[in-house]
TORLO-95994 format. One record per residue (C-alpha): residue number from 1; residue in one letter; chain; x, y, z. Coordinates in steps of 0.001 Angstrom, whole numbers. Example, Ala and Ser with C-alpha at 12.3 -4.5 7.8 and 13.67 -1.06 7.14 Angstrom:
<rs>
<r resi="1" resn="A" chain="A" east="12300" north="-4500" up="7800"/>
<r resi="2" resn="S" chain="A" east="13670" north="-1060" up="7140"/>
</rs>
This chain:
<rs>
<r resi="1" resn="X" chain="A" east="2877" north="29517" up="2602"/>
<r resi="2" resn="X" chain="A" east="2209" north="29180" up="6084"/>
<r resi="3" resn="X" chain="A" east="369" north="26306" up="7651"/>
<r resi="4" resn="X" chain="A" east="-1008" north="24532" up="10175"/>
<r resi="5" resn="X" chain="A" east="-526" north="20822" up="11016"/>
<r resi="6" resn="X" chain="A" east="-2522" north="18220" up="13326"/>
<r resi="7" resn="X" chain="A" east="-273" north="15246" up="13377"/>
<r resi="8" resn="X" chain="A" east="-718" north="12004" up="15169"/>
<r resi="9" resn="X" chain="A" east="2148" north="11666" up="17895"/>
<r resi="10" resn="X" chain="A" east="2320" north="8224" up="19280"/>
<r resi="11" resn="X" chain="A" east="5625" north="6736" up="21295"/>
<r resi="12" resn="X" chain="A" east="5164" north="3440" up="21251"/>
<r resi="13" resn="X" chain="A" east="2611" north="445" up="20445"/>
<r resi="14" resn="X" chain="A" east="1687" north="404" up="23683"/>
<r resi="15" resn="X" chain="A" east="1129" north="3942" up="25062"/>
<r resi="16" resn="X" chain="A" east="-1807" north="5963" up="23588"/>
<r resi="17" resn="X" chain="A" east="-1830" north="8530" up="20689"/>
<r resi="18" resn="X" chain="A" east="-2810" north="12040" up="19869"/>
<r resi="19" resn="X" chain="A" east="-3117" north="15023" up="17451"/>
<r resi="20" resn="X" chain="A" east="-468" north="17440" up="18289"/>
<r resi="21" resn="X" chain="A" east="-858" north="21187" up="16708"/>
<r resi="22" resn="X" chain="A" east="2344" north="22346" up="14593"/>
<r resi="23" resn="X" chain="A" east="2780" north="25767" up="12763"/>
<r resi="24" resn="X" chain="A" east="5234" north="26007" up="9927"/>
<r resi="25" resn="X" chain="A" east="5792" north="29123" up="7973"/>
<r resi="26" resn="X" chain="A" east="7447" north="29749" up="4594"/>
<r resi="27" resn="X" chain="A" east="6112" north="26370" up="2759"/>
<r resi="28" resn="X" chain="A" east="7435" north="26669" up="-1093"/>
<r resi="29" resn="X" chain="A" east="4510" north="25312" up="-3048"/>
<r resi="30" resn="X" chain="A" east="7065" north="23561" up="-5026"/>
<r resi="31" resn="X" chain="A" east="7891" north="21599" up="-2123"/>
<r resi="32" resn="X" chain="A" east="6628" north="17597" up="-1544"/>
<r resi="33" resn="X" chain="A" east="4848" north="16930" up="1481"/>
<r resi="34" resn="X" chain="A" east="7503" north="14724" up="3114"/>
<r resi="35" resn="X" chain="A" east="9566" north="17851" up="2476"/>
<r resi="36" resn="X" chain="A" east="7164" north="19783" up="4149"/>
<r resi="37" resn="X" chain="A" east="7728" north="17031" up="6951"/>
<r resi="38" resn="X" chain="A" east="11308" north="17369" up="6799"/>
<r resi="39" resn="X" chain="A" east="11317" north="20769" up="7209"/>
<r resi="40" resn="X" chain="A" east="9074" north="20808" up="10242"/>
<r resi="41" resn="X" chain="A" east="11231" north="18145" up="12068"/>
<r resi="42" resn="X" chain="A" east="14041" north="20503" up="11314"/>
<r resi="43" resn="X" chain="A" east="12546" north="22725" up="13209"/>
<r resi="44" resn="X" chain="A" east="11283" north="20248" up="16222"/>
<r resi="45" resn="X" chain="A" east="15129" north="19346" up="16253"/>
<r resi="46" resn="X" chain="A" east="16662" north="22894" up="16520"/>
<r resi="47" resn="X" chain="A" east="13722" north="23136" up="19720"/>
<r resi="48" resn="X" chain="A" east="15289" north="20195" up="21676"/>
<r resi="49" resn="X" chain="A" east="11308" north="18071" up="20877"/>
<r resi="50" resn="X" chain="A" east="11399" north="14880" up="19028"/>
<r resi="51" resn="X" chain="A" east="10552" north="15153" up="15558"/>
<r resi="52" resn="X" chain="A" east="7911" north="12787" up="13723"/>
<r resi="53" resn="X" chain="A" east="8715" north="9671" up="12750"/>
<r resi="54" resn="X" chain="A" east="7549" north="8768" up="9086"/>
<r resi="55" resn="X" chain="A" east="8487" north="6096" up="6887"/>
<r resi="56" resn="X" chain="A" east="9712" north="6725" up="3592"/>
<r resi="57" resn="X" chain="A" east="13104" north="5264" up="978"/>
<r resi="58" resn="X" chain="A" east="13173" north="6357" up="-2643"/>
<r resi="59" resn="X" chain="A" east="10786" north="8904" up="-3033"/>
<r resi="60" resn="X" chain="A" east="10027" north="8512" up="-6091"/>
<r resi="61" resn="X" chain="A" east="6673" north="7081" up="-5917"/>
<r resi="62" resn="X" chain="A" east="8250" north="3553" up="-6568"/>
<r resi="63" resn="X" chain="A" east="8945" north="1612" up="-3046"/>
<r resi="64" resn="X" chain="A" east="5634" north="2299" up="-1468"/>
<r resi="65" resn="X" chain="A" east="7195" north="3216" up="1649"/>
<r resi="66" resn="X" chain="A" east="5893" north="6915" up="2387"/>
<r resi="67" resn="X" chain="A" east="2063" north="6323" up="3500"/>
<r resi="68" resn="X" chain="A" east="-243" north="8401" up="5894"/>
<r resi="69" resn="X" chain="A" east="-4081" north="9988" up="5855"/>
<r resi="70" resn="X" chain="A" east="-3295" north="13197" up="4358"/>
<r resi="71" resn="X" chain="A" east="-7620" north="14985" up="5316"/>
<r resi="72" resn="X" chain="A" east="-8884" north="12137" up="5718"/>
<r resi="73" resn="X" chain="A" east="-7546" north="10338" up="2680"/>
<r resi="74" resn="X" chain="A" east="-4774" north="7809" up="1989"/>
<r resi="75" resn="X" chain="A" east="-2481" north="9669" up="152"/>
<r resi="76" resn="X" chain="A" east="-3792" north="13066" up="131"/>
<r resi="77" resn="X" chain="A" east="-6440" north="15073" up="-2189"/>
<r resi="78" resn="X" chain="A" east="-4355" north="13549" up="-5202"/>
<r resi="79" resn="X" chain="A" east="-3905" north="10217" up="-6689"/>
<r resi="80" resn="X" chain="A" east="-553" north="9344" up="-5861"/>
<r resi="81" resn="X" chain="A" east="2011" north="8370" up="-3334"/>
<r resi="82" resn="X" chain="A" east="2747" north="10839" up="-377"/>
<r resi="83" resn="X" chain="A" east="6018" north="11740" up="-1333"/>
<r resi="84" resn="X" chain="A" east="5257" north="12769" up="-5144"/>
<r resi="85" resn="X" chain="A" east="2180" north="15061" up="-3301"/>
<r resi="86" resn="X" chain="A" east="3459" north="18330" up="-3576"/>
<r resi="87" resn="X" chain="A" east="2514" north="21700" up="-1430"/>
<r resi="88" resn="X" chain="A" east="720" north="23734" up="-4460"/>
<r resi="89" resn="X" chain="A" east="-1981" north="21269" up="-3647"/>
<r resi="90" resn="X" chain="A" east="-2550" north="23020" up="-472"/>
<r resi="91" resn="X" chain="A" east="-3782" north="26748" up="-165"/>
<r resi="92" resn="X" chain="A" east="-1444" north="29556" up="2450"/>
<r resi="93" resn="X" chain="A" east="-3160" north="28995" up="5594"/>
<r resi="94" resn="X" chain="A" east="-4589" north="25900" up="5647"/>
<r resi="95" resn="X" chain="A" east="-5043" north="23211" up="8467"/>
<r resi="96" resn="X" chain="A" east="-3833" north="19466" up="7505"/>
<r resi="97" resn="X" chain="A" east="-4294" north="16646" up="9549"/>
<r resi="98" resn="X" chain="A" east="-2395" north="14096" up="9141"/>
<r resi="99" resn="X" chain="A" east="-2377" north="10229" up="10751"/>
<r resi="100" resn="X" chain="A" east="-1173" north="6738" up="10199"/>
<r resi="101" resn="X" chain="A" east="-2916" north="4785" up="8198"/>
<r resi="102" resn="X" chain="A" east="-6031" north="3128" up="9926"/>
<r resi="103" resn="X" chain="A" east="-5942" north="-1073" up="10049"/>
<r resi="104" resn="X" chain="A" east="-5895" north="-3693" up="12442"/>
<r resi="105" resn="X" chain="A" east="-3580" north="-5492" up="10533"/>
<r resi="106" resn="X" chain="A" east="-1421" north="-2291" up="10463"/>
<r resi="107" resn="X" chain="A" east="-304" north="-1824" up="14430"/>
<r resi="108" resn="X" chain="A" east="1049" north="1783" up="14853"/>
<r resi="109" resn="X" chain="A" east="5075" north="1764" up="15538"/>
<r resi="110" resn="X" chain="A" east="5805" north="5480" up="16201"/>
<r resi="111" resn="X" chain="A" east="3554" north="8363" up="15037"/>
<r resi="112" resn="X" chain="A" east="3172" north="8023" up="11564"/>
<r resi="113" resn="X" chain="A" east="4950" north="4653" up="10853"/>
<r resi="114" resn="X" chain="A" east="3156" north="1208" up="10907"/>
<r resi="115" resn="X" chain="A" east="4108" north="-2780" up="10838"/>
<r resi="116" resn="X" chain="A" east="3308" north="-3086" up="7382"/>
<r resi="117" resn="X" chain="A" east="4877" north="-6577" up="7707"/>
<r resi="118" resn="X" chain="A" east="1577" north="-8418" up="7432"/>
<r resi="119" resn="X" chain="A" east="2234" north="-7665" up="3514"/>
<r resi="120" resn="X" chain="A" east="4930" north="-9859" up="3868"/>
<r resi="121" resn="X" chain="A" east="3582" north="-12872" up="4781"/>
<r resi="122" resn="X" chain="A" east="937" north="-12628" up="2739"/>
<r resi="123" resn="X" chain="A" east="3342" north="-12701" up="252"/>
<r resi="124" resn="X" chain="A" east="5331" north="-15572" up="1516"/>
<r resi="125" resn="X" chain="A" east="2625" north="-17993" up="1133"/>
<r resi="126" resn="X" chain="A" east="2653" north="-17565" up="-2412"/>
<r resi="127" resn="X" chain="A" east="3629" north="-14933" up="-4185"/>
<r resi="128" resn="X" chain="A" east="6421" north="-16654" up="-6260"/>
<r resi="129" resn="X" chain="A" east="6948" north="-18803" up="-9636"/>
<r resi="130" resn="X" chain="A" east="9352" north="-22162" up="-9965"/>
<r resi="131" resn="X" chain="A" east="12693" north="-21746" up="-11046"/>
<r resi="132" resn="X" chain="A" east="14322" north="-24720" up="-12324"/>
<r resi="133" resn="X" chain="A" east="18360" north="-25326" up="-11678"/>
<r resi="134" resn="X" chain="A" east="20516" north="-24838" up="-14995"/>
<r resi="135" resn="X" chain="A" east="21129" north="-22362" up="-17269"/>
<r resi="136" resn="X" chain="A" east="18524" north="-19249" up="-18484"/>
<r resi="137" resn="X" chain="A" east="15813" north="-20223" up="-20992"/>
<r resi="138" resn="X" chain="A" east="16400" north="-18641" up="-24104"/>
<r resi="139" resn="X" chain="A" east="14046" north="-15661" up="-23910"/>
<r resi="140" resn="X" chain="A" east="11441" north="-16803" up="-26219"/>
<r resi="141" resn="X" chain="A" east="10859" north="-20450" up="-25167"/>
<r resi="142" resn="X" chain="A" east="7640" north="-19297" up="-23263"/>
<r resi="143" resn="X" chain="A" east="5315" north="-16944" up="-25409"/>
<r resi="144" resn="X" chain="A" east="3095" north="-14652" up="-23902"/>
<r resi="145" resn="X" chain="A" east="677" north="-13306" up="-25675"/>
<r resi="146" resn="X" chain="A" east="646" north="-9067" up="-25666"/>
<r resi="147" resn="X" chain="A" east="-2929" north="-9115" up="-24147"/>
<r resi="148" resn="X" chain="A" east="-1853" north="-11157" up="-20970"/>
<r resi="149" resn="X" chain="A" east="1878" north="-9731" up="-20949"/>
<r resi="150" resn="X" chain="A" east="-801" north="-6033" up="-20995"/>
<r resi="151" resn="X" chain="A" east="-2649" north="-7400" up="-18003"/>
<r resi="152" resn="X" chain="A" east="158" north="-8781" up="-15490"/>
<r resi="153" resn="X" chain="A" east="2123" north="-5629" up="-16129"/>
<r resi="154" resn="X" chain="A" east="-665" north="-3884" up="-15188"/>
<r resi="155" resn="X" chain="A" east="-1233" north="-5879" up="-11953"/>
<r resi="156" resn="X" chain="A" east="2496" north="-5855" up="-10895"/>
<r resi="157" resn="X" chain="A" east="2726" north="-2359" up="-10913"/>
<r resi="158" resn="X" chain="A" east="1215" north="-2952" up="-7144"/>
<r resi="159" resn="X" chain="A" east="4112" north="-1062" up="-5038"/>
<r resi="160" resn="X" chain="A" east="2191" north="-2640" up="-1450"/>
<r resi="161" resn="X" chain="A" east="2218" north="782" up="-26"/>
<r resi="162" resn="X" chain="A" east="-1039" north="-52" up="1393"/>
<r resi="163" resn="X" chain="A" east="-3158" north="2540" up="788"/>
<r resi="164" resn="X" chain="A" east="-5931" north="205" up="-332"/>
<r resi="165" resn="X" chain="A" east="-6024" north="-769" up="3555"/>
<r resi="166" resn="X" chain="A" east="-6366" north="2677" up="4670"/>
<r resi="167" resn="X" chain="A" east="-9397" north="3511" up="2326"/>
<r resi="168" resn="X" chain="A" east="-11266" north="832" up="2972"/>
<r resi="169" resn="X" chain="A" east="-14091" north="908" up="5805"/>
<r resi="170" resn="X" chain="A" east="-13092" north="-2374" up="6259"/>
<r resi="171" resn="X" chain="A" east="-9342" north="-2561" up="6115"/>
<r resi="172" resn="X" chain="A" east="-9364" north="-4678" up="3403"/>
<r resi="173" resn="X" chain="A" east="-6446" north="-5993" up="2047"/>
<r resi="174" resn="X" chain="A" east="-8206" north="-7873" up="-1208"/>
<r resi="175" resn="X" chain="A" east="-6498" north="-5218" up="-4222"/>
<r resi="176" resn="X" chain="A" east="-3446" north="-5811" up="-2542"/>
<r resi="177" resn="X" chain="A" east="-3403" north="-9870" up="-2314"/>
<r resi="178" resn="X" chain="A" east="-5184" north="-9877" up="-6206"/>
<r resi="179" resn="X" chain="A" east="-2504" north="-7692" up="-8011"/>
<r resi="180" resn="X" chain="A" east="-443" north="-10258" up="-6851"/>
<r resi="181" resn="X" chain="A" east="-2118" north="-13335" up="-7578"/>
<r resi="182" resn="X" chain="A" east="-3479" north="-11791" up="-10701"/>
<r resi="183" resn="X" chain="A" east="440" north="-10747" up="-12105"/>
<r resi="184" resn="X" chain="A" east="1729" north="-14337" up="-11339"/>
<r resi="185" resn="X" chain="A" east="-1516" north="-16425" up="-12468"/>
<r resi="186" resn="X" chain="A" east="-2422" north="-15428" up="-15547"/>
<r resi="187" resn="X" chain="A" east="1540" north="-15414" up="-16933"/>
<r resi="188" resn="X" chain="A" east="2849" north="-18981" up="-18106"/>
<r resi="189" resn="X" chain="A" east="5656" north="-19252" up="-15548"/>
<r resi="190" resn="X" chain="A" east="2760" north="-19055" up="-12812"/>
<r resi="191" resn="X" chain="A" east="774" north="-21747" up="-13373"/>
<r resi="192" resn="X" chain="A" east="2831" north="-24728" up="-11527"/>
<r resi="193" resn="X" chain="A" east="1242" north="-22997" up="-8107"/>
<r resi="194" resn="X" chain="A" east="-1657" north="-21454" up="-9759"/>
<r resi="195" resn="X" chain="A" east="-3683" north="-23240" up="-7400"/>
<r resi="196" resn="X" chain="A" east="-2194" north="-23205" up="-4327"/>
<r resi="197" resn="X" chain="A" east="-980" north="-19611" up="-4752"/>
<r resi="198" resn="X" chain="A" east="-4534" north="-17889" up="-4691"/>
<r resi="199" resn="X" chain="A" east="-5191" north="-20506" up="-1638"/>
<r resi="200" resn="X" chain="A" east="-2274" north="-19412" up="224"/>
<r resi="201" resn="X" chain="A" east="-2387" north="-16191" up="-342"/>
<r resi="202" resn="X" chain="A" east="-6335" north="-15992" up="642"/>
<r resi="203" resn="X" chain="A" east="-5598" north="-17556" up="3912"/>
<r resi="204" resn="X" chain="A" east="-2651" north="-15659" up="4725"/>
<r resi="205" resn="X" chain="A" east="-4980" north="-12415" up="4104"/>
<r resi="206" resn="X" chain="A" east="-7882" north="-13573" up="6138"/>
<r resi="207" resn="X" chain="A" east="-4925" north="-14993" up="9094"/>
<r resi="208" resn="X" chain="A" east="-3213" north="-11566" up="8837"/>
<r resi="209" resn="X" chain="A" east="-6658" north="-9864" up="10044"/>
<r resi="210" resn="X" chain="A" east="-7961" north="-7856" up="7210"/>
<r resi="211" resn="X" chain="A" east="-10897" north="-7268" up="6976"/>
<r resi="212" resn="X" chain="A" east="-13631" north="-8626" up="4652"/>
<r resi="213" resn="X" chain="A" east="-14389" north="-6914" up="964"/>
<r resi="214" resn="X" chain="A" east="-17806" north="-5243" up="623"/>
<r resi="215" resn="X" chain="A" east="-16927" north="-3747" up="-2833"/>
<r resi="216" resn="X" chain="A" east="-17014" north="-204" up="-1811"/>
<r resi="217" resn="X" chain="A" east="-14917" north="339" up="-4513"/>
<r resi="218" resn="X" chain="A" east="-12698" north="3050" up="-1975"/>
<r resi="219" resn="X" chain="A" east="-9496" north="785" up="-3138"/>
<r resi="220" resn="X" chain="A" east="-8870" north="1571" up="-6012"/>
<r resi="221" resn="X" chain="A" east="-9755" north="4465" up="-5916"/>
<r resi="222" resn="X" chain="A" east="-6835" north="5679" up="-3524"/>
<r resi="223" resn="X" chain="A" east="-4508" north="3343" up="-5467"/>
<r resi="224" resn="X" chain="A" east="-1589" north="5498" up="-6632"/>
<r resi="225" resn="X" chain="A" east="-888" north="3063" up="-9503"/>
<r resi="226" resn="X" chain="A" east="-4274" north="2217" up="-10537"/>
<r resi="227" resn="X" chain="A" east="-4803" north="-1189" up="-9733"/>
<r resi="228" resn="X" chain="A" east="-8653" north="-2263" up="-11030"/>
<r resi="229" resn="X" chain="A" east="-11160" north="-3014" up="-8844"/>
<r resi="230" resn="X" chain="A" east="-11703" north="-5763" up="-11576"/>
<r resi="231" resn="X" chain="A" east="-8567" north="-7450" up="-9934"/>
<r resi="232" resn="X" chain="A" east="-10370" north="-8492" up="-7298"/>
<r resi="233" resn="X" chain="A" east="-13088" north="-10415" up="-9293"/>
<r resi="234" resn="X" chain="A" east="-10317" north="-12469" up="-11092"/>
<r resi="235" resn="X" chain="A" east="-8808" north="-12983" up="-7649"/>
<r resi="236" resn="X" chain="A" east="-12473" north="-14650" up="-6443"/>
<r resi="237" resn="X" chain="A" east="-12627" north="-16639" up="-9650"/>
<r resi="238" resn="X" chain="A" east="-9510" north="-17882" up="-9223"/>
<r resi="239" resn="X" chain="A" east="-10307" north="-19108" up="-5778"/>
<r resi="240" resn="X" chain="A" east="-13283" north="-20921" up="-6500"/>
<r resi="241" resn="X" chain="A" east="-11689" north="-22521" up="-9594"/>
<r resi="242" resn="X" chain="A" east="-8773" north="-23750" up="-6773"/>
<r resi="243" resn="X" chain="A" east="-10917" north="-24427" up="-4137"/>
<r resi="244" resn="X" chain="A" east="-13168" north="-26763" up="-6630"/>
<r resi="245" resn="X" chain="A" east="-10546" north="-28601" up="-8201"/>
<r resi="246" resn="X" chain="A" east="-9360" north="-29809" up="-5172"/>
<r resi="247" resn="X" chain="A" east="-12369" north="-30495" up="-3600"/>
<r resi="248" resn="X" chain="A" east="-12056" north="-27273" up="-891"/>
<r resi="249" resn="X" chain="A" east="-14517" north="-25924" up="890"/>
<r resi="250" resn="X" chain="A" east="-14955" north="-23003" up="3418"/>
</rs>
């Protein structure tokens, strides 16, 4: 197939941006989109121009690396990550646009690749259990019962790609911060810093400049690994339970 692409060129942080007009011909529908990419900058490098910059690692839909507004949505027009989008999603002839995804809290690095690093420290202010010294546990010293073994799998599938930031009109970062409060909290081994994870975390969220939640819903909707909007409910009771046990306000 033969297509048209508006892609957001950007050199630096500091300089401004635009959408630049490609044309790429012979598109196999069986091909992913970062293929697509790939075959494009190909193309830019055989004509002496620079070729995008994208992120991306194992594509395989696992690392959460590869993400950009595929039409306007994080992702693309299906629910997964960018690199498991493939081509016979798009129609011979069609124009994509394609950007960086949209946050204050994500700065733009080159073209399509942001400073995702305000994941990070959101993370390091509590996203961890204790580990004591000594030798392993034996594996069944701490039950867990299947329901809540059910519900922190389901929260840790979270892969921080941050498409959740990019759909939201606010460039909120709340699924994010509660499928990882949620997948340490409600486990055994989390509950030494049950309290001062969700805390921690919060702050580090609201320090990091995210914006606030209006419950949209947008999330998880673009979440490639279906993280419930219900996450972010737990998250708030968890705060208030915190913040009221030790006598917090804010």
């Amino acid at each position: 197939m033969d297509l048209t692409l508006r892609i957001w060129r950007q050199r630096n942080a500091d300089e401004a941006g635009a959408m630049t007009t490609y044309r790429v011909t012979g598109i196999s529908e069986d091909m992913s989109f970062l293929e697509m990419l790939d075959h494009l900058n190909e193309e830019l490098i055989l004509a002496g121009d620079e070729p995008v910059a994208f992120d991306h690692d194992c594509r395989e839909g696992i690392c959460g690396a590869c993400g950009m507004v595929i039409n306007g949505q994080a992702h693309g027009p299906e629910r997964t990550t960018t690199c498991q989008l493939h081509m016979r999603h798009f129609s011979n002839g069609d124009t994509i646009d394609v950007e960086p995804w949209r946050a204050a809290a994500f700065p733009v690095v080159k073209d399509l690749v942001v400073d995702r690093s305000a994941f990070d420290r959101i993370i390091g202010s509590g996203g961890y259990v204790s580990v004591p010294t000594g030798s392993a546990p034996e594996a069944h010293a701490t039950p867990v019962p299947k329901p809540v073994a059910d519900l922190a799998f389901e929260h840790a599938e979270c892969i921080g790609c941050g498409a959740c930031v990019a759909a939201c009109p606010n460039g909120s970062a709340m699924l994010f911060t509660s499928a990882k409060v949620v997948h340490l909290n409600v486990l055994p081994q989390g509950g030494p810093e049950r309290e001062s994870r969700v805390l921690g975390m919060v702050d580090a969220m609201d320090d990091q400049g995210f914006g606030g939640c209006t419950n949209t819903g947008e999330c998880a909707t673009a979440c490639p690994k279906g993280i419930p909007l219900q996450s972010i409910a737990t998250m708030n009771r968890e705060y208030l339970r915190a913040s009221l046990k030790g006598g917090r306000r804010r």
